[in-house]
C-alpha positions as CSV (number, residue, x, y, z in Angstrom):
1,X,19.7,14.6,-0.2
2,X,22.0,13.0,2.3
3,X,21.3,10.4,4.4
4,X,21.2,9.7,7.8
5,X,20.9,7.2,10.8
6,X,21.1,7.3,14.0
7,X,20.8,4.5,16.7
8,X,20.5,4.0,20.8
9,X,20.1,0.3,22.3
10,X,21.9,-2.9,23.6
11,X,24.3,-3.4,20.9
12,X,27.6,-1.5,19.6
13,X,26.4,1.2,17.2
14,X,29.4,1.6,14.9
15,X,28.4,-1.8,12.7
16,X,24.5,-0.7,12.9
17,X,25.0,2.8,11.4
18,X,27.9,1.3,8.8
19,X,25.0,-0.9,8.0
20,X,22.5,1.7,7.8
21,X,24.5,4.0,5.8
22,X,25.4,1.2,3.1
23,X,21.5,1.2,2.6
24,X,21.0,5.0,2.2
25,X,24.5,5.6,0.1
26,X,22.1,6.0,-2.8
27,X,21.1,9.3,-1.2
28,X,24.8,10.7,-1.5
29,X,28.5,9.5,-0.9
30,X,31.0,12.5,-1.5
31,X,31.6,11.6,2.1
32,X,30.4,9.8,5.2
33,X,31.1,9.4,9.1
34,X,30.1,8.4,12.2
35,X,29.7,9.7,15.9
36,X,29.7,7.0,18.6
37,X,29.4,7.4,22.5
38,X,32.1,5.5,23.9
39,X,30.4,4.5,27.7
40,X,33.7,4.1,29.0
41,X,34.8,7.2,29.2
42,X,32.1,9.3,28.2
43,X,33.3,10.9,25.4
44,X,32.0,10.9,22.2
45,X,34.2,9.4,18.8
46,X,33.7,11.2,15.3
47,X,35.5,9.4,12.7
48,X,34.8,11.1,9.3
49,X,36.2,10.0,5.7
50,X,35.7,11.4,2.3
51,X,34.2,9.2,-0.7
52,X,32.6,6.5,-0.9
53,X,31.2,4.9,2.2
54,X,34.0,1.8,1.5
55,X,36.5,4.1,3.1
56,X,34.8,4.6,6.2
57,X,34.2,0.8,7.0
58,X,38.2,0.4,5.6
59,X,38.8,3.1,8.0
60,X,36.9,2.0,11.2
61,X,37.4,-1.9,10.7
62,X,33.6,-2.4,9.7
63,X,32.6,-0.5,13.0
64,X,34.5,-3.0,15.2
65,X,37.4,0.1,16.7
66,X,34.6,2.8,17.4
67,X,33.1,1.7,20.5
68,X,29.8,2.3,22.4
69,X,25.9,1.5,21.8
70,X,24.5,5.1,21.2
71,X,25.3,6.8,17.9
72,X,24.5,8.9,14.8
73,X,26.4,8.4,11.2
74,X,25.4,9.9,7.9
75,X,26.4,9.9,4.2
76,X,26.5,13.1,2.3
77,X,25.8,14.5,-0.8
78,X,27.7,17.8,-0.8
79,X,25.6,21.3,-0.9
80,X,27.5,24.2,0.6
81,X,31.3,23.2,1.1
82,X,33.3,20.5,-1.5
83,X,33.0,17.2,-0.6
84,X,36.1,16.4,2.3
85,X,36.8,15.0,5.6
86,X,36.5,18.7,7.1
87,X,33.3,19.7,5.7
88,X,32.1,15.7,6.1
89,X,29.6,15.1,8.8
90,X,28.7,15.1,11.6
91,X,29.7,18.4,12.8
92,X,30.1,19.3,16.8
93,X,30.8,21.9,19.1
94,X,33.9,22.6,20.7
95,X,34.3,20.0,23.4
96,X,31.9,17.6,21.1
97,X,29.6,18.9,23.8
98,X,27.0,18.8,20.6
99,X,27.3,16.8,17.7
100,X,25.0,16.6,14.5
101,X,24.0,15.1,11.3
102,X,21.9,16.9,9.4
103,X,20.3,16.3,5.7
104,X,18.8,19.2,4.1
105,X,19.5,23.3,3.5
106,X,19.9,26.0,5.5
107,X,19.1,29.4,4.0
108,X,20.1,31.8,6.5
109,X,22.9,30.0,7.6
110,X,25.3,33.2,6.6
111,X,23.0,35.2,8.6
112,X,22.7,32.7,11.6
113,X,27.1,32.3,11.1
114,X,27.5,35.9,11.5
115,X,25.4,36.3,14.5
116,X,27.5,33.3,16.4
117,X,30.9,34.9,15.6
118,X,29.7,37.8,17.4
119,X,29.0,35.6,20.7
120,X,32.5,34.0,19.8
121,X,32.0,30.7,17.9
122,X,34.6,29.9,15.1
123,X,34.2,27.5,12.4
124,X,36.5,25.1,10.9
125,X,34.2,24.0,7.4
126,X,32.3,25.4,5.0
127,X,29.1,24.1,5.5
128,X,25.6,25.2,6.7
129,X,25.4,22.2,9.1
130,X,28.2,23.9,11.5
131,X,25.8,26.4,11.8
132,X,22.5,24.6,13.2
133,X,25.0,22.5,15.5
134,X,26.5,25.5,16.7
135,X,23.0,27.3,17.1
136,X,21.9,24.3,19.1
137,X,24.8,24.6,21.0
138,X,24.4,28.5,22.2
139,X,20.2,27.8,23.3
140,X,21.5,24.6,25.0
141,X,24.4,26.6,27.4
142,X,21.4,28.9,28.0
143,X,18.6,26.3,28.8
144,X,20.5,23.7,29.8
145,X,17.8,21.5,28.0
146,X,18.2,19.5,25.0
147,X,14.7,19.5,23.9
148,X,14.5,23.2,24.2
149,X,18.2,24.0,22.6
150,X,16.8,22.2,19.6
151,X,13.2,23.7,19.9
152,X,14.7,27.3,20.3
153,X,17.1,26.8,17.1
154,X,14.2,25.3,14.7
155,X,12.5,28.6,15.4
156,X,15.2,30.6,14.5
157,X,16.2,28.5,11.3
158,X,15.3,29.1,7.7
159,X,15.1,26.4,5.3
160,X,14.8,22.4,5.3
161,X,16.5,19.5,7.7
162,X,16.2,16.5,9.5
163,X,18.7,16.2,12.3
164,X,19.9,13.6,14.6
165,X,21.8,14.9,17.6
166,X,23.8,14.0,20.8
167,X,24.8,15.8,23.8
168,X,27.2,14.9,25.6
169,X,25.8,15.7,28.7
170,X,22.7,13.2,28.0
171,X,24.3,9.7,27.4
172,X,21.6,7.6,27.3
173,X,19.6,9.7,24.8
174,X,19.3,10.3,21.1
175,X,17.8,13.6,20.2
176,X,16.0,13.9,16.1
177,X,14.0,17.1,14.5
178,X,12.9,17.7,11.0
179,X,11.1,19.9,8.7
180,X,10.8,19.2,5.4
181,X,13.5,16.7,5.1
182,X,12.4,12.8,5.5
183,X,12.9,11.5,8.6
184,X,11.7,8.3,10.2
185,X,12.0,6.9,13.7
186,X,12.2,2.9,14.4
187,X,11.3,0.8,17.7
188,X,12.5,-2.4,18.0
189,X,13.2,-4.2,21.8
190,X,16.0,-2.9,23.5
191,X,16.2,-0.3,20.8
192,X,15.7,3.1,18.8
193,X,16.8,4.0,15.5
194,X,16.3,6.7,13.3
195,X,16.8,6.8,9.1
196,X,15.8,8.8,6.6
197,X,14.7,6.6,4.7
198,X,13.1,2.9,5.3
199,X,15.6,0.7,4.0
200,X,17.9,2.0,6.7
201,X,16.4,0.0,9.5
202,X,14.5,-3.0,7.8
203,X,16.9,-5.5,9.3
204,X,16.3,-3.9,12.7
205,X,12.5,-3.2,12.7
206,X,9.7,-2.6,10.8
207,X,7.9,-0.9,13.6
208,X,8.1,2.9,12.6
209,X,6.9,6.5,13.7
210,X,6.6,9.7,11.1
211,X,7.8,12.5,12.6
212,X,6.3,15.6,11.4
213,X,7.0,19.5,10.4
214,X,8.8,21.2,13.6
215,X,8.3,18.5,15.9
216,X,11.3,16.5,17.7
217,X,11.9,13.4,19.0
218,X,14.0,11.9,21.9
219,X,14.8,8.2,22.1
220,X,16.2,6.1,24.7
221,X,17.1,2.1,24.5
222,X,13.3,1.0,25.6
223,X,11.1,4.4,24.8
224,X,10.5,7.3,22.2
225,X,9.0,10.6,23.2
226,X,7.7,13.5,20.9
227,X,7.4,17.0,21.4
228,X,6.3,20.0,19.7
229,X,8.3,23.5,19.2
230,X,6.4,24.8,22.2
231,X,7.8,21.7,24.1
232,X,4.8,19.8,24.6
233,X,4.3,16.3,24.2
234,X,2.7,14.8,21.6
235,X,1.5,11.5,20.7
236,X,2.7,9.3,17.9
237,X,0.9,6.3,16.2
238,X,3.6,3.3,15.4
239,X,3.3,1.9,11.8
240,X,4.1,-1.4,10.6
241,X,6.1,-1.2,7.3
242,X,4.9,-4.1,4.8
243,X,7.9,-3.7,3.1
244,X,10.0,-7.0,3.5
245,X,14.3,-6.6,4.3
246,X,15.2,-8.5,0.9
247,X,13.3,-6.0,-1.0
248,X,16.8,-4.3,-0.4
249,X,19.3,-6.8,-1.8
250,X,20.2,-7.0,-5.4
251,X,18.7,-11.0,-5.2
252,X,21.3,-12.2,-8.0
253,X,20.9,-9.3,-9.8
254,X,24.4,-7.7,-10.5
255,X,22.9,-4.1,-9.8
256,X,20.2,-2.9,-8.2
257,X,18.4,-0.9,-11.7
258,X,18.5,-4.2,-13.3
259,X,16.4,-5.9,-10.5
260,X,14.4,-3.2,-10.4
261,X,14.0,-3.4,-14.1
262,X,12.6,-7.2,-13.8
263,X,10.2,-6.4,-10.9
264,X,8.2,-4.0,-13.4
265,X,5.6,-6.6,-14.2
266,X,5.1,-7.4,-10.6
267,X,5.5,-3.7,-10.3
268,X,2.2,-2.9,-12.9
269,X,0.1,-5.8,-11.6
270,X,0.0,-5.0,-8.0
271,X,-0.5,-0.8,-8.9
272,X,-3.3,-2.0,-11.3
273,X,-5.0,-4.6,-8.9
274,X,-5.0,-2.0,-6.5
275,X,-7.9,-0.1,-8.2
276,X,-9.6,-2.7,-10.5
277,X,-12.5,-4.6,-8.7
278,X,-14.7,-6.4,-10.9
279,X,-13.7,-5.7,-14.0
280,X,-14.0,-2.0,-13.2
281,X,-11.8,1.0,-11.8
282,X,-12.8,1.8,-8.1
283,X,-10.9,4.9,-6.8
284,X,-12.7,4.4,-3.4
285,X,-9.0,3.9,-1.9
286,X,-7.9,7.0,-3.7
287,X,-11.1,9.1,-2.3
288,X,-12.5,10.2,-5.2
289,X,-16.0,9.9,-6.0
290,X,-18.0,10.5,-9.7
291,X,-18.7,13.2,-8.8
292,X,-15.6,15.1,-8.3
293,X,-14.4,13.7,-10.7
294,X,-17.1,15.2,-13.5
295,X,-16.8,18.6,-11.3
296,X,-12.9,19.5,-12.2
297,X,-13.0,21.9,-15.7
298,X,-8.8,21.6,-15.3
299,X,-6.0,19.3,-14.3
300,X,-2.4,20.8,-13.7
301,X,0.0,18.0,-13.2
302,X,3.2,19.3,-11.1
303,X,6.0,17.1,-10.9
304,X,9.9,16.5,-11.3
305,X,12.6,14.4,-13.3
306,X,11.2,11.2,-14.3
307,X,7.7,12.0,-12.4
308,X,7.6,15.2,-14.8
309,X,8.0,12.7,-17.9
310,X,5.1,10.5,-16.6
311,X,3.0,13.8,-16.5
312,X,3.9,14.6,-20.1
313,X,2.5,11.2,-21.0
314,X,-0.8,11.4,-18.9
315,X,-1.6,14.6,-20.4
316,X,-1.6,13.4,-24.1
317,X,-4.1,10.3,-22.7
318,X,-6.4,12.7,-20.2
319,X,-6.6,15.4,-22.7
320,X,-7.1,12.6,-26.0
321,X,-9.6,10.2,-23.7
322,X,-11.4,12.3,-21.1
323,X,-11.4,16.2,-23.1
324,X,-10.1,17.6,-20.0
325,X,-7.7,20.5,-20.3
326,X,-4.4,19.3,-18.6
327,X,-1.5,21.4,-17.9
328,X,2.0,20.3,-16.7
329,X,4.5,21.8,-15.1
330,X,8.0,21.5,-13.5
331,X,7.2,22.0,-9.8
332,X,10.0,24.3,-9.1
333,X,8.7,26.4,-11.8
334,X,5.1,26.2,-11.0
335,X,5.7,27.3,-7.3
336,X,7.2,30.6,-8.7
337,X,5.3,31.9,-11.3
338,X,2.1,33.4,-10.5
339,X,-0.4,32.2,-12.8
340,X,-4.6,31.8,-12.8
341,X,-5.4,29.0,-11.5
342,X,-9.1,27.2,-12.0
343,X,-10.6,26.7,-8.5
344,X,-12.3,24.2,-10.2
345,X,-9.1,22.4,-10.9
346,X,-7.1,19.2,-9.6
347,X,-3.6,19.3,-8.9
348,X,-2.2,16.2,-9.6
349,X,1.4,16.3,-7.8
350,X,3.6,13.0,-8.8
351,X,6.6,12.0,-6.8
352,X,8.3,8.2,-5.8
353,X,9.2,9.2,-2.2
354,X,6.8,12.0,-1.5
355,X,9.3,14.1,0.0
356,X,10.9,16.3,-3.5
357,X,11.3,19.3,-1.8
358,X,10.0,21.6,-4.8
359,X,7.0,19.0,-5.7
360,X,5.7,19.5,-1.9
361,X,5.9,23.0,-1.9
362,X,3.5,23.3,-5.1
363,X,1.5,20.7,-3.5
364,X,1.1,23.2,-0.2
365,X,0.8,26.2,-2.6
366,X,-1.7,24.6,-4.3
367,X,-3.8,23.8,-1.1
368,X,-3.3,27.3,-0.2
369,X,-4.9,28.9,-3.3
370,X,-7.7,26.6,-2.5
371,X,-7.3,23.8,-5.3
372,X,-8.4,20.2,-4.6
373,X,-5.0,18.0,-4.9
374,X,-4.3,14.3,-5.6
375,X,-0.8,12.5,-4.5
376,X,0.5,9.8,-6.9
377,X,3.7,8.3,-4.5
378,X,5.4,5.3,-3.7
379,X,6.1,5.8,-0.3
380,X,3.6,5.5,2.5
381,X,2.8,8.3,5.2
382,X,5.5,10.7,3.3
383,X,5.1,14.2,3.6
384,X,3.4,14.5,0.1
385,X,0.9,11.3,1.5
386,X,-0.1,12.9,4.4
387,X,-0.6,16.4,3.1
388,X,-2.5,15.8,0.0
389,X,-6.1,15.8,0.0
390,X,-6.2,12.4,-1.7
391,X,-3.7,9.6,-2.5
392,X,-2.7,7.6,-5.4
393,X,-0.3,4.7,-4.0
394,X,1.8,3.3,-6.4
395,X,2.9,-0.6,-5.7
396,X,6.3,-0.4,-6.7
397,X,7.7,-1.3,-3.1
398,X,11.2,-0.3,-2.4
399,X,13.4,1.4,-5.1
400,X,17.0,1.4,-4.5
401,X,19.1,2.9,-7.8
402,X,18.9,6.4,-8.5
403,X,17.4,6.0,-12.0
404,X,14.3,5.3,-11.5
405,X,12.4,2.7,-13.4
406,X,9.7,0.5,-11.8
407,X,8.6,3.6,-9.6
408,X,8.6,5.3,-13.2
409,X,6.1,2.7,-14.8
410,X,3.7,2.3,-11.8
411,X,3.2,6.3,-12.0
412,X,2.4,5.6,-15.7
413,X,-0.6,3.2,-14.4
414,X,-1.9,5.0,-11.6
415,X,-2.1,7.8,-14.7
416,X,-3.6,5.6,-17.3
417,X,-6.6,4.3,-14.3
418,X,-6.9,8.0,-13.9
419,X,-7.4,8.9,-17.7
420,X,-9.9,5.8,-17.7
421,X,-12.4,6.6,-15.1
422,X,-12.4,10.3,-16.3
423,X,-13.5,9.7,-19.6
424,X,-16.3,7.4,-18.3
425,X,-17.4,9.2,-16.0
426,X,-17.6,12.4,-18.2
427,X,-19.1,10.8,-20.9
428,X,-16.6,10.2,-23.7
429,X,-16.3,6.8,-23.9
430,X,-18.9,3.8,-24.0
431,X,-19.0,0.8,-21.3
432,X,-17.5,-1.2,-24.5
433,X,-14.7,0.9,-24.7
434,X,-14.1,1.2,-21.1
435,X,-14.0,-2.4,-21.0
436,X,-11.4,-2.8,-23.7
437,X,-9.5,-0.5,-22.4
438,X,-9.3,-2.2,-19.3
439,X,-8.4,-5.1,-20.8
440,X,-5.6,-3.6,-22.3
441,X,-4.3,-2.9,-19.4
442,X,-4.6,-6.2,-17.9
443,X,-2.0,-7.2,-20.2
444,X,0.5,-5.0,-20.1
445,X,2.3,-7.2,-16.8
446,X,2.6,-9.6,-19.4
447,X,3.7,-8.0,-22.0
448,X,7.0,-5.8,-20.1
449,X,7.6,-9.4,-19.5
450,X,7.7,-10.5,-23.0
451,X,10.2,-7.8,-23.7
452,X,12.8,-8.4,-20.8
453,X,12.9,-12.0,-21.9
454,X,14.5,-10.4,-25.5
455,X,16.8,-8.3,-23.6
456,X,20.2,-9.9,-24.9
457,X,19.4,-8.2,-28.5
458,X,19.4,-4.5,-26.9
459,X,22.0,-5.4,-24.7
460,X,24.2,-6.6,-27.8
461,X,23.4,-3.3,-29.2
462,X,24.0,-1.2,-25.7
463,X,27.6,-2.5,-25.9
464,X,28.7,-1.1,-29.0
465,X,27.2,2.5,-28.4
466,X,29.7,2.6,-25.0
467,X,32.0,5.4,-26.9
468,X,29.1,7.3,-28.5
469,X,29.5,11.3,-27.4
470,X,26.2,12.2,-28.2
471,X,22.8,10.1,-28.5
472,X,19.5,12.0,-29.6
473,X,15.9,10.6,-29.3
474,X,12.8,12.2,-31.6
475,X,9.4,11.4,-31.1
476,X,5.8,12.4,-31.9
477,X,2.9,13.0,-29.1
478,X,3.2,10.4,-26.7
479,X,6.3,8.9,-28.3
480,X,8.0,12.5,-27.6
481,X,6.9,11.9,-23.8
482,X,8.8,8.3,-24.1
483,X,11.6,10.0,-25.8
484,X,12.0,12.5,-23.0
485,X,12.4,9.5,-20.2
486,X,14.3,7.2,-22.4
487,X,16.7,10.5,-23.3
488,X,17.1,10.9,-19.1
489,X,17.9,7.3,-18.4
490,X,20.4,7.2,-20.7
491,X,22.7,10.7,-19.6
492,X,22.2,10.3,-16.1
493,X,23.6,6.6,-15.8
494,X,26.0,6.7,-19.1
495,X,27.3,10.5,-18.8
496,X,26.4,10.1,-21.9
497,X,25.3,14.0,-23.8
498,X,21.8,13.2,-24.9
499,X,18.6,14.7,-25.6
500,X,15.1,13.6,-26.6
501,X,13.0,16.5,-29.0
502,X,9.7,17.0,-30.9
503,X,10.5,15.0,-34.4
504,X,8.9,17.9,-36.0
505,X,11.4,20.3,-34.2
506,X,14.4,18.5,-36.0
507,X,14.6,21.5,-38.6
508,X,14.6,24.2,-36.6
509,X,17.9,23.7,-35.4
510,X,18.6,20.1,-33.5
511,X,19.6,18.6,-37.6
512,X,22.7,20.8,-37.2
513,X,24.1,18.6,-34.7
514,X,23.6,15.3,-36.6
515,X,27.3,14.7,-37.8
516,X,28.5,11.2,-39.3
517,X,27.6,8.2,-36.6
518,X,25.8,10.2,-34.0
519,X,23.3,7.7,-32.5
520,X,19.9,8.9,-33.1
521,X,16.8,6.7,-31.6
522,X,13.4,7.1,-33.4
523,X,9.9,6.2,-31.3
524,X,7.5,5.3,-33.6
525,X,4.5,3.2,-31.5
526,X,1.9,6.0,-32.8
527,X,0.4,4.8,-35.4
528,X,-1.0,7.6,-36.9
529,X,2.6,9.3,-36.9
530,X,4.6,6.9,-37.9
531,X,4.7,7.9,-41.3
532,X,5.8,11.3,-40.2
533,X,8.0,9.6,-37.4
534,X,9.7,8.0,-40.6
535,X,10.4,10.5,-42.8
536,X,12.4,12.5,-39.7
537,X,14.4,9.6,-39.8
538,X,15.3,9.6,-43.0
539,X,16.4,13.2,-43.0
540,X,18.7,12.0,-39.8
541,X,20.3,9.9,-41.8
542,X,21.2,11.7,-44.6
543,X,23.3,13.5,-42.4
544,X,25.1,10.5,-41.5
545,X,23.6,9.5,-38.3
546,X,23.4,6.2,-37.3
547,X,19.6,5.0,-36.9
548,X,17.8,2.6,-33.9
549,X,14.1,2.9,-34.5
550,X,11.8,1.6,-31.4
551,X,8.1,0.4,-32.7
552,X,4.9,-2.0,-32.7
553,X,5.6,-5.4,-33.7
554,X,4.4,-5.2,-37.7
555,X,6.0,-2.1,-38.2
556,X,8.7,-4.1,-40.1
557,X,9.0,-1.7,-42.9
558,X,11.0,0.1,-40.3
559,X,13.8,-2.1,-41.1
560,X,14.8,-0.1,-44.6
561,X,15.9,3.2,-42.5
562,X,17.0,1.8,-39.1
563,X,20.2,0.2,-38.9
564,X,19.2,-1.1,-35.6
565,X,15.0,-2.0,-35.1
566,X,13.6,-2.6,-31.6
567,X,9.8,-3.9,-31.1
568,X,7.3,-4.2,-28.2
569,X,3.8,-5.7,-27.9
570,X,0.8,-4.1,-29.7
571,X,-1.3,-2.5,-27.2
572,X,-4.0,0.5,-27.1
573,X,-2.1,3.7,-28.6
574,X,-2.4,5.3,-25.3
575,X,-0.3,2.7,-23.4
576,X,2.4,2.2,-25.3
577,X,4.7,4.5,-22.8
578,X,4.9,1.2,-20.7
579,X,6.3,-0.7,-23.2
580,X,7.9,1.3,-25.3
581,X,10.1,3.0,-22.0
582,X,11.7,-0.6,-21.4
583,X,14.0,-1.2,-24.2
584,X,15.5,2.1,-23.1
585,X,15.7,1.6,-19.7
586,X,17.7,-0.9,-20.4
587,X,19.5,0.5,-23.1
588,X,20.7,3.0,-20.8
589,X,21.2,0.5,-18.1
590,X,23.6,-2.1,-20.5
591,X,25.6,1.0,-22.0
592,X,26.5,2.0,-18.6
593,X,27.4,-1.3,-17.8
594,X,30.0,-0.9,-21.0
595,X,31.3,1.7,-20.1
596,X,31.8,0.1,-16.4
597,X,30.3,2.7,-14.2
598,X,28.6,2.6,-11.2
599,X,25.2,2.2,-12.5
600,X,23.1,2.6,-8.8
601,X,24.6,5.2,-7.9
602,X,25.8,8.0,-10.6
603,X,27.8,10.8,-9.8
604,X,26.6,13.7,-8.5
605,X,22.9,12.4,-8.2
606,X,20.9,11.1,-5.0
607,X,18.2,9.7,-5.5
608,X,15.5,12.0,-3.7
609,X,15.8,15.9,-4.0
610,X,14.6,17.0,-0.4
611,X,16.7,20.2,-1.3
612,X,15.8,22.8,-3.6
C-alpha cells in the first residue's frame, strides 16, 4: 500500500517527487525517501527519513540540496521490517549500482534472501524489497541488460509489486515493472513520470499509459518503451485522464474527508446520470443486456471494507426488489473457501481503485470457474476495469482521505440502478413502480444536500462524544448495513472501540457491555422495524447507555428514548443507506476532529490494500 513516483526530464527531480509523494502520502507514511541522479558526478543520492513525509522535505530543503533531473522517491507503509530510516526505501545494491522502490509483497523473499547469501549478498534491513533489488542486481551483472535483469527477476519472484528502478550504469533512463500492484506511467514534453496512483502527476500531465501484469517499462526525457517478460516490445495506447489537478486540493475545506463529504451530491448526480436516459436505466455503458440480466439464477457480491458494507446493503434491495438470491462475501474469504458456485451466476466485485489485491483475485477466480463478472470501481483502466467482463463506473472522481465516503455513496447508486433494472426486467415490479422508484432516486442529490446544510447540530454533538471509549451502533435489515459503515467510519478515523450489530442480537451477549454513558446509536429509517428498532433502545438504556437515534423526518416520537435525535429526508425504504450514512460520516469525521487527529490520514491505514 505504499506509494511511489518516479521521474526523468528537464527539470531537477528532488522537488517533483517531494511533490508527488505529498499526493500519494495517503497510501502510507511510516517513512519516505528519495533517490536522485546527480549528472555531475554520476552518482546517485538516497536520502531516506522516517515519519511523516514533512521530515523528508525538512530534511532535503524541499528538494532544493539533492541534485539532478532523473529520480525515484516513495512513501511507505510498513509490511516486513518496522517503520525506520534503514528499512525506509529505496533500497540499492552495494555501489548503488541498483536502486529500487518498490510497493507491494514479496512471498518468497526468505527463499529468494537465502539463495543470494549463498552468491554472497548481505543485507542491512529487514525488508522484502532488499531482496527484489538485490535479485535485480545478480541477473543484471549476468546480462548486463537492464530490461532483462528486471525481466529475469519478475520470473523468479512470488507475490505482488510495482517497481521503479535506476542503474547506475544507464543515466538517462528510468526503468518501472509491476504485477498486481497499481502502477501508472505519465508523458508530458521533455518528460516521464511514473506514480502509482493519478494524483501523483496531475500537475505534470494528464497523458497516461497502464502498464500491465509482468510487463516493464523504460522511460527516457522524450520517449516510453514497453516490453514484455520475454523482452519484446509491446505497444501501449496513451490515455487522457479527465480528472482535473484541483480535484486534489482540499478547496477551503480544512481536510480532505470533509470535502469529500460535500462533493457527495455532485458525487450521486453524475453516478446516476450516467445510466438514466430518458426517464429510464440504460446499462448499455455497463454491457449488460435484458437478457443477461433475466438469465443470472444468483448474484455473489465479493468485496472489502467499506465496498463490503455497500454489498450488505444491495443485497437486502436485490433480494427484496428483484427475488434474486444474492450472496456476499469478504473477498479474502471468498477466494479461499471452496464453495458451489451457480454457473448461472454474476459476480458482482466492488472496489474504489480497482486494484484491492484480495477483491481482484476473487474477481480472476471467479472468471476462472467460468462465472460472468461485473466491476463497480471508481478508477478508470484499473486492474479490476480491465479484467472484468463488464464495468460499472462510479463518478466519484478523485478520493483523497483514507475513509472513504463519496466513493462509498456512488457504489450505493450504481447498486440501487442495478436492483432497479433487475426487478423490471424479471418481472417484479410494474412500469409505475419503476418510474417512482426512479424518481426517488432523482432526488436523493438533493436531499444529502439538505442534510450537510444541518451539519453544525451533529457536529455540536460529535464534540462532546471526543472522550467516549466505546460507541455501539444497532440496526435492523438495511439499517444494520448503515450501522456497519457508520460503526467503520467512526473507529478508523476516531481510534475510537466501536461496533455496529443486528438490534435483535443485543441479548445474546453485546447488552453485557452497555455500562453507564456508553454511546449507543440506534438506525431506525425502516419503517416496518422501527417499532422493534425502539424497543432495543429502550433496553440500552436501562443499562445506562446514553442514546443518539438516527431516523425519517416524522419519526419524532423518537425523541422520548433518545437523548440525542438525528433526521434525514423521507425517501423509498430501500434508499435510505444514502441518507441515513451521512450524519455518520460526519459524526465520525467532527469527533476526530475533537479529538485533534489527523483525520486524512489515520494511523496504520492506507487507503488502497494492493497487499494481501
Amino acid at each position: 500500500m505504499c506509494g511511489i513516483v518516479g521521474y526523468i526530464g528537464d527539470q531537477q527531480a528532488a522537488p517533483i517527487l517531494l511533490a508527488g509523494l505529498a499526493k500519494l502520502e495517503y497510501r502510507g507514511y511510516d517513512s519516505a525517501g528519495i533517490s536522485v541522479r546527480n549528472e555531475t558526478n554520476g552518482e546517485i543520492e538516497v536520502v531516506k527519513a522516517k515519519g511523516r513525509l514533512k521530515t523528508l522535505i525538512e530534511k532535503t530543503d524541499e528538494g532544493h540540496s539533492v541534485y539532478g533531473s532523473c529520480g525515484i522517491g516513495h512513501t511507505r507503509w510498513a509490511t516486513h521490517g518496522e517503520p525506520s530510516e534503514t528499512n525506509a526505501h529505496p533500497h540499492c545494491s552495494e555501489g548503488k549500482n541498483v536502486v529500487l522502490v518498490h510497493n507491494g509483497i514479496i512471498e518468497n523473499f526468505q527463499e529468494l534472501k537465502e539463495k543470494l547469501v549463498k552468491r554472497g549478498y548481505t543485507f542491512y534491513s529487514e525488508t522484502d524489497t532488499e531482496v527484489a533489488v538485490k535479485l535485480i542486481d545478480y541477473y543484471y551483472k549476468k546480462t548486463a541488460s537492464p530490461v532483462s535483469a528486471i525481466a529475469t527477476a519478475m520470473l523468479h519472484i512470488r507475490g505482488s509489486y510495482a517497481f521503479g528502478v535506476l542503474f547506475k550504469d544507464y543515466p538517462d533512463k528510468l526503468f518501472a515493472a509491476r504485477k498486481d500492484s497499481p502502477l501508472i506511467i505519465g508523458k508530458t514534453a521533455g518528460a516521464s513520470l511514473i506514480a502509482s496512483d493519478v494524483p501523483a502527476i496531475l500537475d505534470q500531465t494528464r497523458n497516461v499509459y497502464y502498464i500491465d501484469n509482468m510487463e516493464i517499462a523504460e522511460l527516457t526525457r522524450d520517449e516510453i518503451h514497453f516490453f514484455n517478460t520475454d523482452e519484446e516490445e509491446i505497444e501501449k495506447e496513451m490515455v487522457e485522464i479527465k480528472w482535473d489537478a484541483e480535484a486534489a486540493e482540499k478547496g477551503g475545506y480544512e481536510h480532505f474527508m470533509l470535502k469529500e463529504i460535500h462533493e457527495q451530491p455532485k458525487a450521486v448526480q453524475d453516478t446516476l446520470n450516467s445510466v438514466l436516459k430518458d426517464g429510464a436505466i440504460d446499462l448499455s455503458s455497463v454491457g449488460l443486456t435484458e437478457e443477461e440480466l433475466q438469465s443470472f439464477s444468483q448474484v455473489y457480491i465479493v468485496a472489502c471494507g467499506s465496498a463490503y458494507h455497500v454489498g450488505v446493503a444491495c443485497q437486502y434491495v436485490l433480494e427484496d426488489l428483484a427475488q434474486l438470491p444474492v450472496r456476499v462475501d469478504l473477498a479474502s474469504e471468498f477466494r479461499y473457501r471452496n464453495m458451489p458456485l451457480d454457473p448461472n451466476g454474476l459476480v458482482i466485485v466492488i472496489s474504489q481503485s480497482g486494484e484491492t489485491a484480495d477483491s481482484l483475485a476473487a474477481l480472476r477466480l471467479a472468471k476462472k470457474k467460468g462465472l460472468k463478472t461485473l466491476g463497480i470501481v471508481n478508477v478508470v483502466g484499473s486492474s479490476i476495469a480491465r479484467e472484468a467482463d463488464n464495468v460499472f463506473y462510479t463518478l466519484a472522481g478523485l478520493e483523497i482521505a483514507v475513509a472513504t465516503t463519496k466513493a462509498y455513496s456512488t457504489q450505493l447508486i450504481a447498486g440501487y440502478c442495478l436492483a432497479v433494472q433487475f426487478a423490471l426486467v424479471r418481472g417484479c415490479i410494474s412500469k409505475g413502480r419503476y418510474q417512482d422508484l426512479i424518481s426517488q432516486l432523482q432526488c436523493l442529490p438533493e436531499q444529502i444536500q439538505k442534510i450537510l446544510d444541518d451539519k453544525e447540530r451533529i457536529q455540536w454533538f460529535a464534540a462532546k462524544q471526543a472522550n467516549a471509549r466505546d460507541v455501539f451502533f444497532i440496526g435492523r435489515g438495511l439499517d444494520y448495513a448503515i450501522s456497519l459503515e457508520g460503526s467503520l467510519k467512526m473507529k478508523e478515523i476516531s481510534y475510537i472501540h466501536s461496533e455496529a450489530y443486528a438490534a435483535g442480537e443485543l441479548k445474546h451477549g453485546t447488552i453485557s457491555l452497555v455500562e453507564d454513558g456508553t454511546l449507543v446509536i440506534g438506525v431506525m429509517t425502516q419503517k416496518d422495524l422501527f417499532e422493534k428498532t425502539l424497543s432495543n433502545m429502550v433496553e440500552v438504556k436501562s443499562r445506562g447507555a446514553y442514546l443518539m437515534g438516527l431516523t425519517s423526518y416524522g419519526n419524532y416520537s423518537i425523541e422520548d428514548t433518545a437523548d440525542f435525535s438525528v433526521y434525514v429526508p423521507k425517501t423509498e425504504k430501500y434508499f435510505t443507506t444514502s441518507l441515513a450514512i451521512v450524519p455518520l460520516q460526519l459524526m465520525g469525521y467532527y469527533v476526530s476532529v475533537a479529538k485533534g487527529l489527523d483525520v486524512d490520514k489515520p494511523r496504520n491505514l492506507a487507503k488502497s490494500v494492493t497487499v494481501e
